[in-house]
C-alpha positions in Angstrom: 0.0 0.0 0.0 1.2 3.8 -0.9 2.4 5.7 2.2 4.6 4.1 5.1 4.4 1.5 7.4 5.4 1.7 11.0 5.5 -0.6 13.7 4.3 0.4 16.8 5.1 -1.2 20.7 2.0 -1.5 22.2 0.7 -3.4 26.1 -0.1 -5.6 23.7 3.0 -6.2 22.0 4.0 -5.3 18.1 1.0 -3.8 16.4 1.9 -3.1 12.1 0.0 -0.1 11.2 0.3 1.8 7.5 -0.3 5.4 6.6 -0.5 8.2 4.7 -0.8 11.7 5.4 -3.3 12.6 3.3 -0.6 13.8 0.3 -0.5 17.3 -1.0 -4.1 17.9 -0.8 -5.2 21.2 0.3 -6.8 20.6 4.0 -10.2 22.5 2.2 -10.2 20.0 0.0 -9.9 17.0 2.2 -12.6 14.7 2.1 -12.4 15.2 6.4 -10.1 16.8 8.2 -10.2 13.8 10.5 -7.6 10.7 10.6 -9.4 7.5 9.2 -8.7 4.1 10.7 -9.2 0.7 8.8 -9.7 -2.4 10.4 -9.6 -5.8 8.8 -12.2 -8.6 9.6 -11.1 -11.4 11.5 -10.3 -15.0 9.9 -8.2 -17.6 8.8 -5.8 -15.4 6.3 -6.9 -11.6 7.8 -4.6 -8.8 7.1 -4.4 -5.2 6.1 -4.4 -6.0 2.7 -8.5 -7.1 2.8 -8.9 -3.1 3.6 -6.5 -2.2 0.7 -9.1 -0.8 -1.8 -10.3 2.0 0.8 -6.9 2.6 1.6 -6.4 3.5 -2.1 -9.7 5.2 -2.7 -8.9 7.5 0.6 -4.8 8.0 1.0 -4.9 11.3 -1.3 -7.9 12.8 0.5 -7.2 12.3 4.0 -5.0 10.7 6.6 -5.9 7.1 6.5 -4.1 4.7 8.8 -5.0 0.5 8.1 -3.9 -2.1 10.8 -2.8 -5.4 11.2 -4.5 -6.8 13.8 -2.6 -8.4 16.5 -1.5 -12.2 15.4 -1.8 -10.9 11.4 0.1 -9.8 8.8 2.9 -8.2 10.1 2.0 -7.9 13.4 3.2 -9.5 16.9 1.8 -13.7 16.4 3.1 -15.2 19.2 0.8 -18.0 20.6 -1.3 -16.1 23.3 -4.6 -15.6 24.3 -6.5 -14.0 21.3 -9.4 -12.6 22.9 -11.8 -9.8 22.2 -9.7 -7.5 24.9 -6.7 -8.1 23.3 -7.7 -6.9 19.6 -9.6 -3.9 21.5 -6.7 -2.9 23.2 -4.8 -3.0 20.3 -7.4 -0.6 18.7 -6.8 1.5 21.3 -3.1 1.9 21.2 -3.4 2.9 17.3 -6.1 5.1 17.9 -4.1 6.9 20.7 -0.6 7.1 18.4 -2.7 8.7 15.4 -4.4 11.6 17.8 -1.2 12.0 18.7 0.5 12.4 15.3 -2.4 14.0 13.9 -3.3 16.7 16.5 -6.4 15.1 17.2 -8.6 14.1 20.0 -10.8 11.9 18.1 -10.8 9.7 14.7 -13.5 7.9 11.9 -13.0 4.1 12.2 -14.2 2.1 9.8 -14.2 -2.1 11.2 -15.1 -4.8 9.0 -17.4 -8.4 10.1 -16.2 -9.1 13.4 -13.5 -6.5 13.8 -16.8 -4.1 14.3 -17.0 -6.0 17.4 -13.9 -5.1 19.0 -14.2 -1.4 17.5 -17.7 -1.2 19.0 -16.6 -1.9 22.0 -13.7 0.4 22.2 -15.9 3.1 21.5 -17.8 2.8 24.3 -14.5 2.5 26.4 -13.4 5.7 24.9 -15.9 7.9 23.6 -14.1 10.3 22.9 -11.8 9.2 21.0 -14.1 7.5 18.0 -16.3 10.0 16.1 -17.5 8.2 13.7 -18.2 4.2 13.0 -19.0 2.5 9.7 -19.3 -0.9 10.1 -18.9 -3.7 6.7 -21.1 -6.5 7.2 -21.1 -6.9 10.9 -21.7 -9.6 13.6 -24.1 -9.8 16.1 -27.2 -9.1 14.0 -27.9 -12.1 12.6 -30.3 -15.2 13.5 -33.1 -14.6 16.4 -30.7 -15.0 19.2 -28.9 -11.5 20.6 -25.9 -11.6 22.7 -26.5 -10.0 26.1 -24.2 -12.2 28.1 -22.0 -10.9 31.2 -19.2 -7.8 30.1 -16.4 -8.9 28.5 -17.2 -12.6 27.7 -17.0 -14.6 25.0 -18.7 -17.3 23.2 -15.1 -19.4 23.3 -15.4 -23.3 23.4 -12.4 -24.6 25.4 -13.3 -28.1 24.3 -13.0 -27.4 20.4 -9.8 -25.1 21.0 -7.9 -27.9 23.0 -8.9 -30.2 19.8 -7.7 -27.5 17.2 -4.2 -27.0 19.1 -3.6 -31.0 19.9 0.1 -30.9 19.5 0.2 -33.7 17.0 -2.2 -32.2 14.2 -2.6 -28.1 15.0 -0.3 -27.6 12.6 -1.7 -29.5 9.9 -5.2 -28.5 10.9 -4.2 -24.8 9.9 -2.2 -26.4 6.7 -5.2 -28.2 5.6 -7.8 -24.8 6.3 -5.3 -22.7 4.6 -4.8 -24.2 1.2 -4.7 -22.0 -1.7 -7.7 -23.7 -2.8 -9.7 -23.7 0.5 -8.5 -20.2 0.6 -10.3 -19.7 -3.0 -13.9 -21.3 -1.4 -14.1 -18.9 1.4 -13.4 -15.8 -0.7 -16.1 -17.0 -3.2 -18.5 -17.6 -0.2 -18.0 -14.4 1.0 -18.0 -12.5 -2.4 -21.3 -14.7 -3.5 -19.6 -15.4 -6.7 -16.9 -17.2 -8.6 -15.1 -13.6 -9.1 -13.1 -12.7 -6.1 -10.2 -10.2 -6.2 -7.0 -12.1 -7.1 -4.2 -9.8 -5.5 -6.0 -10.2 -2.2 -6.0 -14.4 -2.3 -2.7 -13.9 -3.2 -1.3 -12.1 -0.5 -3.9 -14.4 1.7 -2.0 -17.5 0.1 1.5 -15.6 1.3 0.2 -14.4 5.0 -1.0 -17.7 6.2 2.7 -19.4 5.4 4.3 -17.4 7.7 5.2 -18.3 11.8 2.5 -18.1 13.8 -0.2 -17.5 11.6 -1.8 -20.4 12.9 -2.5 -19.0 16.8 -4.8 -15.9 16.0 -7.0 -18.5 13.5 -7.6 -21.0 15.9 -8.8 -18.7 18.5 -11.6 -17.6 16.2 -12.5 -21.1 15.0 -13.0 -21.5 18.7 -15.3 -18.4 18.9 -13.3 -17.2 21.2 -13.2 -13.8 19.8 -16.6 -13.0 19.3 -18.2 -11.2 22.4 -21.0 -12.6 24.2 -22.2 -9.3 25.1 -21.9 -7.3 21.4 -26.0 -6.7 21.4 -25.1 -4.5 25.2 -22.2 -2.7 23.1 -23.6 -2.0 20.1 -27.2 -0.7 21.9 -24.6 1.6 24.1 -22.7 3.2 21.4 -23.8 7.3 21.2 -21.8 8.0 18.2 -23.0 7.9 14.6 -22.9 5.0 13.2 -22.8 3.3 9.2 -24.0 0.0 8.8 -23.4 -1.4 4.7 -25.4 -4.9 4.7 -24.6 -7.2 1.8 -27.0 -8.8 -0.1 -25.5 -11.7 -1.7 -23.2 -14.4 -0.1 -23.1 -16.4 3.3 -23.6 -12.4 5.1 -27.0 -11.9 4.4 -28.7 -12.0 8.0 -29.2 -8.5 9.9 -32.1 -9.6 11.6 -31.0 -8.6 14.6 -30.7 -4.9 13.7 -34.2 -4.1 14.7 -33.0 -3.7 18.3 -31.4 -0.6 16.8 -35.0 0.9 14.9 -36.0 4.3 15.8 -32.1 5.1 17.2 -31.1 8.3 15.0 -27.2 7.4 15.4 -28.0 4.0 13.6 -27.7 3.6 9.6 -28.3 0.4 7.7 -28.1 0.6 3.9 -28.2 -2.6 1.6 -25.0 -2.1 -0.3 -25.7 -4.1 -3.6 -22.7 -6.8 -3.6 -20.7 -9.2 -0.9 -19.7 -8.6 2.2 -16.5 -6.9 0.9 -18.4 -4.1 -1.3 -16.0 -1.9 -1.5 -13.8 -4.4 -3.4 -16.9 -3.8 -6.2 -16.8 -0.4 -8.0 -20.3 -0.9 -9.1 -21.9 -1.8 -6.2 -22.0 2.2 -5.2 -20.3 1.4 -1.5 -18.1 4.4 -1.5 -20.5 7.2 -2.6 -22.5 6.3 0.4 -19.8 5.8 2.7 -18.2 9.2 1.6 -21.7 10.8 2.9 -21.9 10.0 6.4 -17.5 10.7 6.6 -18.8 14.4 5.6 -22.3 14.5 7.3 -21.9 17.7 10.1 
């Protein structure tokens, strides 16, 4: 991606972070005067490079910052407990270095499937510090069943995650999950069609070869990183918030979202395409997106 990529020491050890200043655009002519952040989704091959057509589309308009999430792409993967505080903290520590770089007090996040989860939930944690939230195809709307479980916990399954990390086939589990041509199936699934972008399985093909990709995967095959109380979070957020729902693929179901109706923070638009629209020029994702960054 255009711009630089730093590497930043966080409580939660080395966080990879990308980003551009905005280039010589005139501040009137900025697109918003404040920093963006861009946060991947969260599975088997997740990196900053699933983010990299918004990246593109904003990097000459405004300062745009994209993340690796910690155990992805070029990020701290150590074997650890990958947990829903973990990937919020980590949000926090990037969200703290670009107020500081930027002059800021508060920044535009913009999270993608489960990653809205952790950004959801540091923005009630710090209020301040997130002004705006757009959300890609999210969790926790779908099916009947909302998640108002006890703060902090998770829908982990200690069982399954002892049988994924069985020292004699973990690593071949991951292996056999992360084959180019497994790889291939999930991007279709989550595209809804047979045309996926190329550069991004790629780089998914390269990411999931390296040490430690395994430990961050196996965590969220366990659930372990989706929050048993995202319904509490998402119903306490005060910010304005951008919901793009996709319409064709296994992301379908936002059911759920009508424990949001009638809240005038809350936006849901049907964006015409997958559950990476953006990655679509015709499905119309950025227009609509670009409204609510300049809405006053």
């Amino acid at each position: 991606m255009p711009g630089t990529r730093c590497e930043l020491d966080t409580p939660v050890g080395r966080v990879a972070v990308y980003h551009s200043e905005g280039g010589a655009v005139l501040a009137g002519d900025s697109l918003s005067p404040v920093p963006l952040l861009l946060v991947h989704s969260i599975n088997a091959s997740g990196s900053a490079a699933e983010v990299a057509p918004l990246y593109h589309h904003y990097y000459e308009s405004r300062a745009v910052y994209a993340v690796d999430l910690p155990g992805y792409g070029f990020s701290d993967r150590s074997e650890r407990p990958y947990l829903p505080r973990l990937m919020t903290d980590a949000l926090h520590a990037v969200i703290a270095h670009m107020c500081q770089r930027q002059g800021v007090s508060a920044v535009d996040v913009l999270a993608v499937s489960l990653s809205g989860e952790f950004a959801a939930r540091a923005q009630c944690e710090a209020p301040g510090t997130i002004r705006r939230l757009a959300l890609v195809s999210p969790t926790g709307f779908s099916g009947r069943r909302r998640r108002y479980g006890p703060p902090g916990s998770t829908l982990g399954v200690h069982a399954l995650y002892r049988l994924f990390t069985w020292p004699f086939w973990t690593e071949g589990i991951f292996r056999l999950l992360t084959r180019p041509g497994v790889i291939r199936y999930f991007l279709r699934r989550t595209w809804g069609s047979r045309t996926i972008d190329e550069a991004l399985w790629r780089y998914a093909v390269i990411t999931t070869g390296q040490p430690g990709a395994r430990h961050a995967p196996l965590r969220f095959l366990s659930a372990y990183l989706f929050s048993a109380d995202i319904n509490t979070l998402y119903e306490a957020i005060q910010c304005p918030v951008w919901v793009s729902m996709a319409t064709r693929g296994d992301f379908t179901d936002y059911q759920g979202r009508t424990t949001l109706k009638g809240r005038p923070n809350w936006q849901f638009h049907a964006v015409p395409g997958g559950a990476l629209p953006y990655c679509e020029p015709q499905s119309g994702f950025a227009p609509l997106l670009d409204a609510f960054w300049r809405m006053p």
